[in-house]
C-alpha positions as CSV (number, residue, x, y, z in Angstrom):
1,X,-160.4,193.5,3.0
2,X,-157.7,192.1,5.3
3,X,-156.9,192.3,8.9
4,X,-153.5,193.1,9.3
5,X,-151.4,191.8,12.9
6,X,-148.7,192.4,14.1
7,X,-145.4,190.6,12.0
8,X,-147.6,191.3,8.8
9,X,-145.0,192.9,6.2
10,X,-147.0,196.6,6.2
11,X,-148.4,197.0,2.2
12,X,-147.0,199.5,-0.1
13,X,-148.5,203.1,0.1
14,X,-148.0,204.9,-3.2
15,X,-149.9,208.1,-2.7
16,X,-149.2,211.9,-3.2
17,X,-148.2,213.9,-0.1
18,X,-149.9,217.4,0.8
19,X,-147.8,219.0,-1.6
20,X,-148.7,216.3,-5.0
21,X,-145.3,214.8,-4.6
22,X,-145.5,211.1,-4.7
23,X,-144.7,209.4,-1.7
24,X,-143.9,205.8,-1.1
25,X,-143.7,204.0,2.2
26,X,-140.7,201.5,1.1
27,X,-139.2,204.8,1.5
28,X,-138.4,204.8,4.9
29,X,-136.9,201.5,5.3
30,X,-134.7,201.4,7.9
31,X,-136.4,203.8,10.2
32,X,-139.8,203.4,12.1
33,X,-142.7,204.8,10.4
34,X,-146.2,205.7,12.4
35,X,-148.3,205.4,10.3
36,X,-151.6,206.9,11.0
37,X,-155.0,206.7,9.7
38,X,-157.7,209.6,10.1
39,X,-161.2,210.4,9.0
40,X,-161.0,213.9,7.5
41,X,-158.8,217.0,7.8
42,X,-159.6,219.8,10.5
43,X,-162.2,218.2,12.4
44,X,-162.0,218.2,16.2
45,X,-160.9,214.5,16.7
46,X,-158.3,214.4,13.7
47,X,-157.0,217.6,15.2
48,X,-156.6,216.6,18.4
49,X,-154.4,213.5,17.3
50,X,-152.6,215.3,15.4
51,X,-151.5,218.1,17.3
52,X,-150.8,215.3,19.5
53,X,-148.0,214.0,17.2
54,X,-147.1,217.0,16.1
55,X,-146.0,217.8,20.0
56,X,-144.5,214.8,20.4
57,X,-142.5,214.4,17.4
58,X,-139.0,215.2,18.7
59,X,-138.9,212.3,20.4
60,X,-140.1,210.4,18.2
61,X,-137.5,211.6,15.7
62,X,-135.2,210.8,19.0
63,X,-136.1,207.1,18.5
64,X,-135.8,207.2,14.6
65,X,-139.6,207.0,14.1
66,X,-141.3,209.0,11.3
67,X,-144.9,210.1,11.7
68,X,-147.2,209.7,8.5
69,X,-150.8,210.6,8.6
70,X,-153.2,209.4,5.9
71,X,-156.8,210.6,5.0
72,X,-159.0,210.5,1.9
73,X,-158.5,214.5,1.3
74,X,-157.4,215.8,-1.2
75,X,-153.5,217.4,-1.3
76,X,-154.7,220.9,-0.8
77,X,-157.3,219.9,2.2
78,X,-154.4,218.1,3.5
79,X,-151.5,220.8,2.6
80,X,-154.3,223.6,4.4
81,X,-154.4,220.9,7.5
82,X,-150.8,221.0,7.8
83,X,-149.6,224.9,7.8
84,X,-152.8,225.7,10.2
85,X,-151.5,223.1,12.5
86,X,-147.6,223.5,12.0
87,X,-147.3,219.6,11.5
88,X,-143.8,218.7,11.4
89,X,-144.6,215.7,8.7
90,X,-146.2,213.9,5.9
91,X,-149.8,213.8,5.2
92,X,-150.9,211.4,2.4
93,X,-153.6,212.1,0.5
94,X,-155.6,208.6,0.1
95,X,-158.5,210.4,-2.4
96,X,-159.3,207.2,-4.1
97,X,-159.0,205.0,-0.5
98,X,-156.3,202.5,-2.1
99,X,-154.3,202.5,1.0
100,X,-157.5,202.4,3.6
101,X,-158.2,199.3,1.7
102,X,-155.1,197.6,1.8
103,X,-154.7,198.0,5.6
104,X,-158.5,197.1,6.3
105,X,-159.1,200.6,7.8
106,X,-162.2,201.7,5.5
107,X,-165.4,200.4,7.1
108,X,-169.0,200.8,8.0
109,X,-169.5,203.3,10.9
110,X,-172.8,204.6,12.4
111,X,-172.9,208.0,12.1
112,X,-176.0,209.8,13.6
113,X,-177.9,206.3,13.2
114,X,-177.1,206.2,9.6
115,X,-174.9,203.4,8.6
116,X,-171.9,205.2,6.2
117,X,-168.4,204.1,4.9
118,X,-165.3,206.1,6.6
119,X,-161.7,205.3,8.3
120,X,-161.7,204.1,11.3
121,X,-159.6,205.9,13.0
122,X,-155.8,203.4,13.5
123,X,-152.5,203.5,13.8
124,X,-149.7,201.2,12.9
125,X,-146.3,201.2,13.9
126,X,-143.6,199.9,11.7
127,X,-140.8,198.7,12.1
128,X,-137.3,199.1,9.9
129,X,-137.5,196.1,8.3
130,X,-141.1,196.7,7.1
131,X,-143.0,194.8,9.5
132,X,-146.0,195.6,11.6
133,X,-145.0,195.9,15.3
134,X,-148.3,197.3,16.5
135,X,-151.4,197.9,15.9
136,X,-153.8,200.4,17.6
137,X,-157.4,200.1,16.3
138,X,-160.6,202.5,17.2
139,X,-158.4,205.0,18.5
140,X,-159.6,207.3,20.9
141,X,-157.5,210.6,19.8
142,X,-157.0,212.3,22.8
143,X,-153.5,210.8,24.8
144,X,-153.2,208.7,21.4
145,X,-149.7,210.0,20.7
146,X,-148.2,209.3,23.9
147,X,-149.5,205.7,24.0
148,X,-148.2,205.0,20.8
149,X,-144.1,206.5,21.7
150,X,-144.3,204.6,24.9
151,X,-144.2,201.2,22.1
152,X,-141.8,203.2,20.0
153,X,-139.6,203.7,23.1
């Protein structure tokens, strides 16, 4: 598993989207992408973040950044997740954890002192050439979205 940094060229994401169209990140060359990584669909943290960018997405659209969230549900989990919360963009459905892996997100967590694989919770901000510009790892999800458009700024 690799750590990415920042200048890293970001890996390819090839996944389906909440409605099982495919979805690739080379995609949105030219334009920034936040790209974020959550443990599971309609739980309180994952919520919370993405309300979060969901209420902050028209100014990140003002600053030609597109918001992508990725979690291992499945497209309808993630489809459900999205019309409950109005989200104004893409959720990827990462079932089989190939793009976790590739940017070193899937790891051990304690979970109620048992010792379980999971996302930890990040969020990379690319930039139109492809690049990593920023990382933010072990997110805390509550004023996530706003630290993350102050670097898009």
């Amino acid at each position: 598993m690799s750590t990415l940094k920042d200048g890293d060229l970001a890996p390819e994401i090839d996944l389906d989207d909440e409605r099982g169209e495919r979805f690739h990140l080379s995609s949105l060359r030219g334009r920034k992408v936040v790209l974020y990584f959550y443990p599971r669909a309609n739980t309180p943290g994952c919520t919370v973040e993405a309300c979060e960018f969901r209420d902050h997405a028209r100014e990140f659209a003002g600053r030609n950044a597109v918001i992508v969230g990725v979690s291992p549900d499945k497209p309808a989990a993630q489809l459900k997740f999205k019309e409950g919360k109005s989200l104004p963009f893409t959720l990827l459905a990462d079932v089989d954890r190939t793009a976790a892996e590739a940017y070193g997100v899937w790891k051990e967590k304690n979970m109620y002192g048992k010792k379980v694989m999971g996302i930890e919770r990040t969020t990379f901000v690319i930039g139109e050439d492809g690049r990593i510009e920023r990382v933010f790892r072990k997110v805390k999800a509550a004023g996530h979205a706003g630290q993350v458009l102050e670097t898009v700024r």
